[in-house]
C-alpha positions, 0 to 999 in steps of 0.5 A: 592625528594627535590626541590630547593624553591623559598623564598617569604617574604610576599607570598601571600597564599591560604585558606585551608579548613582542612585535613581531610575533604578530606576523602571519607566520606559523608560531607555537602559542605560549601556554604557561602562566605568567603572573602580573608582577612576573612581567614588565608593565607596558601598554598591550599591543594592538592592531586592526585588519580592514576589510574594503570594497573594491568599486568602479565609478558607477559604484558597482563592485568590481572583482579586479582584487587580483589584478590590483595586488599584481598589478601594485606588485604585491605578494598576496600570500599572506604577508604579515603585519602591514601587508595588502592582500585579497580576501573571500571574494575578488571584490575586496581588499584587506590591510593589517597594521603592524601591532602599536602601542600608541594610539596616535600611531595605529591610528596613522597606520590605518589611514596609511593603509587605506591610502596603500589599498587605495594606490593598488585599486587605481592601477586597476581604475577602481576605488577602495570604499570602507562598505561593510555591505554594497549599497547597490545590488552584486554577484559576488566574485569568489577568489580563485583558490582551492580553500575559497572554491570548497568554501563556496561548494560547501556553504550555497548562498552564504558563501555566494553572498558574503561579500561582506567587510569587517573590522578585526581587532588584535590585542596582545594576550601573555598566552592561552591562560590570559587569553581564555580568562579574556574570552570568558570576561569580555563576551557582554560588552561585544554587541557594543562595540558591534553598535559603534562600528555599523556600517551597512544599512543597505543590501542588495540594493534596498535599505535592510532595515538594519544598522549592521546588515553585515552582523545577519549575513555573518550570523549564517555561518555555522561557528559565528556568533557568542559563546559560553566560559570555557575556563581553560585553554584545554576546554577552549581547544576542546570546543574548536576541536569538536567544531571540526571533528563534525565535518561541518566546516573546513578546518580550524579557521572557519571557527568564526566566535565573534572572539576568539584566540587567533590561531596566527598571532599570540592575540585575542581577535575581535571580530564583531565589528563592521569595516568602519566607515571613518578611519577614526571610528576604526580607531576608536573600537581598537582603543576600546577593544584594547581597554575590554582586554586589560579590564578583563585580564586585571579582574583575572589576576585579581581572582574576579571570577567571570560573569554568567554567559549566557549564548542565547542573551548574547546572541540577541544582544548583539542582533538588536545591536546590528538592527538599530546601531546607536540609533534606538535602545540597546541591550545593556550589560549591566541589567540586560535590560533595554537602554538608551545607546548613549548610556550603553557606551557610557557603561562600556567606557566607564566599565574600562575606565582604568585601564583607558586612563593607563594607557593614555587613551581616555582623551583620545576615546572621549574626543572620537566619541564626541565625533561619533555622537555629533557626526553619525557612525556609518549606517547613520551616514550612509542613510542620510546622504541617501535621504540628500540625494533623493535615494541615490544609491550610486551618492552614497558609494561616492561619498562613502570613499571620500570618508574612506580616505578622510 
């Protein structure tokens, strides 16, 4: 897909911090501070981790994850950057793109991914649906490593339930003092992207009622959700740290923040966003998410102190974003106050205005909204080929994986 680009003769560049340090293998995390004018100005890298739902024709899902990664010949033991591999339950395939700087580029990744999951799911006669939830009623299936087993022993129910699908975005950060200082600005603007991306109004074979059922089963975990400023990279592992010593979850990596420093890669993780349904909606939630963290670090540097965060506005923020999606008023961060959706995104857009136009990407994020707003985003999508169908469920899964693969 190409994107008509905004052309800037003197833009105002991010850092990027290298490649192939996105890889999933272990790294030490830079701390030292680096200054804007220390460092070259090029776009930040970005990439995006897409979660699936693996289905049979009926539309049920089919815990045949397994065997498809054998079956395709792939290694599923964490690979890196490009990689296919399994996820909590046997029911799911996850993809990553390699980190990319242009958005025309990333965008290609992730159709390539869905088409690699895709050829894995047909050794196995199954399909790859972009479902945040199933639509028709499950058991979920837990993958059968050690870490998954204690996870389910640990957690009940919401471990038992969570076949759920997400969409994480990375994007490249100089080191845990930029990173933190993005954490503590970016917090407001979440439940928004949240609005954009919901995909998954049915559970357990009934309408939810939500635009994000996925955002309430998620909620359930003990470490998800918003969190306060924490100021300095000490303080930021100070909380995880506490987080674990409790003995309330495994380890470091059940530290669920709907953004956090990733513990793999030298990024800030987003992770607030259902698996999208249009593999351009994917890409249109990385190109904001990347704008979110340039406009955050540039108000660092410039000495822009953080706004107010405040857990309890954020967590209602972000639920009455996951009820109604772009369907209804959302909580704006402007004036945390209810208004309409569309001006909503409008205030996130132009919130990160300058940094979109820097990177090339204004057009490119105009034109996939337009597409939004004129198509539907998924939960939109999903209940209206059930209202065609005449509450056919088993349409909307087979609908759902023609968009997949659009």
């Amino acid at each position: 897909m190409t994107f008509t680009r905004v052309q800037e003769p003197r833009a105002l560049r991010a850092r990027d911090v290298g490649d192939a340090r996105h890889g999933r293998t272990s790294h030490a995390r830079p701390t030292s501070r680096r200054l804007p004018c220390e460092t070259s100005r090029v776009k930040r890298t970005v990439g995006v981790e897409e979660e699936f739902l693996l289905v049979g024709d009926d539309g049920q899902p089919v815990a045949r994850a397994a065997e498809a990664l054998e079956a395709s010949g792939t290694d599923d033991k964490g690979g890196g950057t490009g990689s296919l591999e399994s996820e909590f339950m046997e029911e799911q395939l996850e993809t990553a793109t390699h980190p990319r700087r242009e958005l025309d580029d990333l965008a290609t990744e992730i159709r390539d991914g869905r088409r690699r999951a895709q050829e894995a799911a047909d050794t196995v006669g199954a399909r790859v649906a972009a479902l945040s939830t199933s639509p028709l009623p499950f058991e979920g299936t837990t993958v059968s490593r050690l870490r998954y087993l204690e996870a389910r022993a640990a957690f009940g129910l919401t471990a038992r339930e969570q076949l759920t699908s997400g969409c994480h975005v990375h994007v490249a950060v100089a080191d845990d003092v930029e990173g933190v200082a993005v954490l503590d600005r970016i917090g407001p603007w979440l439940s928004t992207l949240l609005a954009l991306s919901t995909n998954s109004p049915f559970w357990q074979g009934e309408d939810s009622g939500y635009a994000s059922f996925r955002s309430q089963v998620w909620s359930r975990w003990p470490t998800a959700g918003p969190t306060r400023a924490f100021g300095t990279p000490e303080a930021y592992r100070e909380a995880v740290d506490g987080l674990v010593a409790t003995g309330t979850i495994l380890d470091e990596n059940m530290v669920y923040f709907d953004a956090r420093l990733s513990s793999r890669y030298p990024t800030v993780e987003i992770r607030v966003a259902d698996v999208c349904l249009d593999p351009d909606t994917a890409t249109l939630v990385a190109a904001l998410s990347r704008g979110l963290v340039e406009t955050a670090a540039r108000e660092a540097a410039q000495g822009t102190p953080p706004p107010e965060l405040r857990p309890e506005i954020l967590r209602t923020a972000a639920w009455r974003a996951g009820r109604s999606g772009l369907e209804d008023d959302l909580v704006s961060p402007l004036t945390w106050r209810p208004a309409p959706a569309h001006d909503v995104v409008g205030q996130l857009v132009a919130h990160v205005r300058d940094a979109l136009v820097d990177a090339g990407d204004l057009d490119a994020v105009t034109e996939l909204l337009g597409r939004v707003w004129s198509g539907g985003n998924g939960a939109a999508r999903q209940r209206a080929w059930f209202a065609a169908s005449g509450g056919d469920l088993r349409a909307v899964v087979e609908k759902s994986v023609e968009v997949t693969h659009s």
